[in-house]
N, C-alpha and C positions, 0 to 999 in steps of 0.2 A: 590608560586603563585597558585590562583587556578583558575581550569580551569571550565567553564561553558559550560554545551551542546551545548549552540549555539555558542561558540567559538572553539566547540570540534568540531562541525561540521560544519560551515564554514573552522576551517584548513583544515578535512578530505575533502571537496568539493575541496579547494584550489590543495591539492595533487594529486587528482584525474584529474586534470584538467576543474574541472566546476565553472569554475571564474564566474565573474555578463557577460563576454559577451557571455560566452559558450551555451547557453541555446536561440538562435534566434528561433527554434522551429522545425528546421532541427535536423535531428536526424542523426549524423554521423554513420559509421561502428565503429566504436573505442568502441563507447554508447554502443553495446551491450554490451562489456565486462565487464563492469564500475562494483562496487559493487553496489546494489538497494536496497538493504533488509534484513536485518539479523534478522534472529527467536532464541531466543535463553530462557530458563528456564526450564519445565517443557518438557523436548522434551526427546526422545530416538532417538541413534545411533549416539552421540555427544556428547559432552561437554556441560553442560547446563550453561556453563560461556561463554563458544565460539561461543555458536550454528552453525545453519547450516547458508550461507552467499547465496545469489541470485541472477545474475545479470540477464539482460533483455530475455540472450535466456537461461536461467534455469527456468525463472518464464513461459516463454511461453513454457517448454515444456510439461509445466506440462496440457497444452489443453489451447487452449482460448475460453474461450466463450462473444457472443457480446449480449449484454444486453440494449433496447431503452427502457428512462425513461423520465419524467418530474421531475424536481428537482429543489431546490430552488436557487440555485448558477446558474445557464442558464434561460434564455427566456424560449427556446423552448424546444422538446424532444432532448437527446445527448442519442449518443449512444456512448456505455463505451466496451470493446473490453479487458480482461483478464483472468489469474486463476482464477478459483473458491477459496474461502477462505478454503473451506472443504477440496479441494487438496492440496492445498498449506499447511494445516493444517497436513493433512494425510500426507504425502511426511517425514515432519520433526517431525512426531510421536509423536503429542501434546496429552500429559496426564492431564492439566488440566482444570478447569470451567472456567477460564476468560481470556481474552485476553486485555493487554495492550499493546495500540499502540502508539506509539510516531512520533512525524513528525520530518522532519528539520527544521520546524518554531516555537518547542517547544508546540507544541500543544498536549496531551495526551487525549484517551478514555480510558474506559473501556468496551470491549465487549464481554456477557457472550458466552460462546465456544456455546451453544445451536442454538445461531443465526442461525449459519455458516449450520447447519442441518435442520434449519427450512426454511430458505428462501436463495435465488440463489445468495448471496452475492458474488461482484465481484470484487478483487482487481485489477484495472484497469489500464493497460500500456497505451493506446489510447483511445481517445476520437474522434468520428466522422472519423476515421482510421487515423487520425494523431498521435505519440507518444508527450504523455506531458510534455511542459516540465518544468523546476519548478517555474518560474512564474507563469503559469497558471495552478496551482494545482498539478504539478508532480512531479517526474517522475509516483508516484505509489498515485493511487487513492481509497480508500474503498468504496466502494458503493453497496447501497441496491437498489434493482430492486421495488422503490418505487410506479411505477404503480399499479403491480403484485396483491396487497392488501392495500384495505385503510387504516389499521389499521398501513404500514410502512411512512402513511404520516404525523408524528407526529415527538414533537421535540425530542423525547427519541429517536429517529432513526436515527435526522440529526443531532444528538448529537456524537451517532456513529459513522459517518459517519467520515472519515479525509483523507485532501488531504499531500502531498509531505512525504508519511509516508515512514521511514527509519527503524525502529525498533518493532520489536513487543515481548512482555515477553507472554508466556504461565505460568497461575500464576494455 
């Protein structure tokens, strides 16, 4: 039988205990510990098959920082509230140029490593100080500080851009 990402992660949700009702938008104590994010390829001080794994209070300890934008997916300004990509990058010792992201909705970018050093990309646990949750684009958010500069209000950026991301390859 073969098993498909989005079967592979809806079981993994199932195990973790975030069924279709888990997610009302309360963020339990348990939530911090859950898995979030696994970085794994081109990394040092790990297994670049295993990587390094993140849940909610490893990604925050890495600093939050709270970033207010206009963006195409809201009306108004949101304000997005996470690690920097560049730390979250630095942390698990990414040696190479691009970055592929994967969601649990099977959605893929590619984002060249450069970004993350050129502009204040935020991978975002909360929005408007609520933490998100995966219906409405969470738990983990990629987002560019699209006010910051015009030149981030283009589709190559909200192309970048991906929500409910679970996975990232350093290629």
């Amino acid at each position: 039988m073969t098993l498909t990402r989005r079967r592979m992660n809806a079981s993994l949700l199932a195990i973790a205990g975030w069924g279709p009702g888990a997610f009302s938008g309360a963020a339990p104590a348990r939530a911090a510990s859950r898995p979030l994010l696994s970085v794994v390829g081109m990394i040092s001080g790990a297994d670049p098959d295993e990587g390094v794994t993140f849940d909610r209070g490893s990604l925050e300890s890495l600093g939050m920082t709270a970033m207010s934008t206009r963006c195409p997916w809201y009306v108004d300004s949101v304000t997005f509230e996470g690690p920097l990509m560049r730390r979250v990058l630095e942390h698990v010792g990414a040696k190479g140029s691009t970055l592929l992201v994967e969601a649990l909705n099977d959605y893929t970018t590619e984002v060249p490593i450069e970004d993350f050093r050129r502009f204040d990309v935020v991978l975002a646990l909360k929005r408007d100080g609520a933490y998100m949750p995966v219906r409405d684009k969470g738990p983990l958010f990629l987002v560019y500080p699209y006010d910051s500069d015009p030149r981030l209000q283009a589709p190559v950026y909200y192309k970048r851009s991906a929500w409910q991301v679970a996975r990232m390859i350093v290629k």
